[in-house]
N, C-alpha and C positions, 0 to 999 in steps of 0.2 A: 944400537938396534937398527936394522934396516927399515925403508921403509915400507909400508901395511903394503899386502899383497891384494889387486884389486877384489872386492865382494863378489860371490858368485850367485846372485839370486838364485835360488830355489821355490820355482814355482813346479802349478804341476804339467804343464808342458818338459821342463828340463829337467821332472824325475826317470824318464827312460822315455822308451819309443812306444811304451804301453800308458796312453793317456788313464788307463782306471787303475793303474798301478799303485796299490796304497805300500807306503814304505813301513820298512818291515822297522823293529825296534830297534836293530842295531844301525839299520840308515838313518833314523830319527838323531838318534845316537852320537852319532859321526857329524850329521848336521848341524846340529847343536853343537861340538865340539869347534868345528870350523868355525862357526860366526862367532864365539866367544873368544876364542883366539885371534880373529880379524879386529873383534871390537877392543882390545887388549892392544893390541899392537895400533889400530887405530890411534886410541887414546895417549899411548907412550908416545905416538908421530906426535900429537898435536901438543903435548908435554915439551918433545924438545927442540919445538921450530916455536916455544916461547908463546901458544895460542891459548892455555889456559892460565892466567895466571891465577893465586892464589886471591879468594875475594878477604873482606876484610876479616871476616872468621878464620882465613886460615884455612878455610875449606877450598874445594876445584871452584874455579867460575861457571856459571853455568855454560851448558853448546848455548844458547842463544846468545849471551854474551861472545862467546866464540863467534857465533857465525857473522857478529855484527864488525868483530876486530876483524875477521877473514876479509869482509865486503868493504872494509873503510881503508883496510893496509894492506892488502894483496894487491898484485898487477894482474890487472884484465885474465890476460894468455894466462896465469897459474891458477886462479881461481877456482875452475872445475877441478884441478887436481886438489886443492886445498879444502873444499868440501868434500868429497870422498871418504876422509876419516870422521869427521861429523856424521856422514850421513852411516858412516858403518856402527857408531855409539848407539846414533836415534833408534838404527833398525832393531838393533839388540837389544835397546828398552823396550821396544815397543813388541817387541818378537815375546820378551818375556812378562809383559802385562798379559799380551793374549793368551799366552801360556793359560799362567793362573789362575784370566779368566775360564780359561777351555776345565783345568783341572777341578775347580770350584765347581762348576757346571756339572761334570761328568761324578764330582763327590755325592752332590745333592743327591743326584739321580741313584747314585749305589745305596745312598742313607736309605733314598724310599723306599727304594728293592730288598733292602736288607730289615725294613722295619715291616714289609708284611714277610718278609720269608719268615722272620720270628712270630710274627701272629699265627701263619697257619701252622707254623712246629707248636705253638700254645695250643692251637684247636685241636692238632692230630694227637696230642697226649690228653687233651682232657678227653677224647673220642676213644682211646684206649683204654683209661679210667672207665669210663662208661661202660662200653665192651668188659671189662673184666669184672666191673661189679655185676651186669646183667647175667656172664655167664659162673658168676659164685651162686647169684640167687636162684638163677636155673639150677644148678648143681646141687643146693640144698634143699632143691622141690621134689626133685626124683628121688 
């Protein structure tokens, strides 16, 4: 595997020359696809220059145990390069909590929308109930 190709932050200055420019779904898209593959390829970098070793479970070590081998056993001059793939990991977890958070938020908010759009579909059919019984009883008066 080669190694990780530098991160290209994506903020909203380096979404286009249109700072109000909201990215469409398939840019979101594409975004996502990039950082998941950076953080992928990150991770394999730091697998096989021997920075993650397995802890005693068995499992990854944690990046902060990473970043602590990086700062204790790196040379100076490599160091910035040597975090780079740490920091493309962290971005991508933390890229994907606020996700979550964003997606939980915007659920809540559909929950409320969608629990009165069903109360007033309740009031508009007991109001046509209404309406149909008033005009059988009109009809049976004439």
């Amino acid at each position: 595997m080669s190694q990780p190709q530098p991160i290209q932050t994506h903020t909203r200055a380096s979404c286009g020359p249109d700072p109000d420019h909201i990215p469409t779904r398939e840019e979101l898209v594409k975004m996502h696809q990039i950082l998941i593959t950076s953080a992928q390829q990150a991770q394999e970098y730091l697998e096989k220059q021997g920075y993650t070793p397995p802890d005693v479970q068995g499992s990854k070590a944690p990046l902060s145990y990473t970043l602590l081998l990086l700062a204790h056993c790196t040379l100076p001059s490599l160091l910035p390069k040597a975090i780079r793939p740490v920091a493309a990991v962290l971005e991508c977890e933390e890229t994907t909590k606020t996700t979550n958070t964003i997606v939980a938020a915007v659920m809540h908010r559909l929950n409320l929308v969608l629990n009165l759009i069903y109360h007033v579909a309740d009031m508009a059919q007991e109001a046509i109930e209404d309406t149909r019984k008033a005009a059988d009883w009109l009809y049976r008066m004439s």
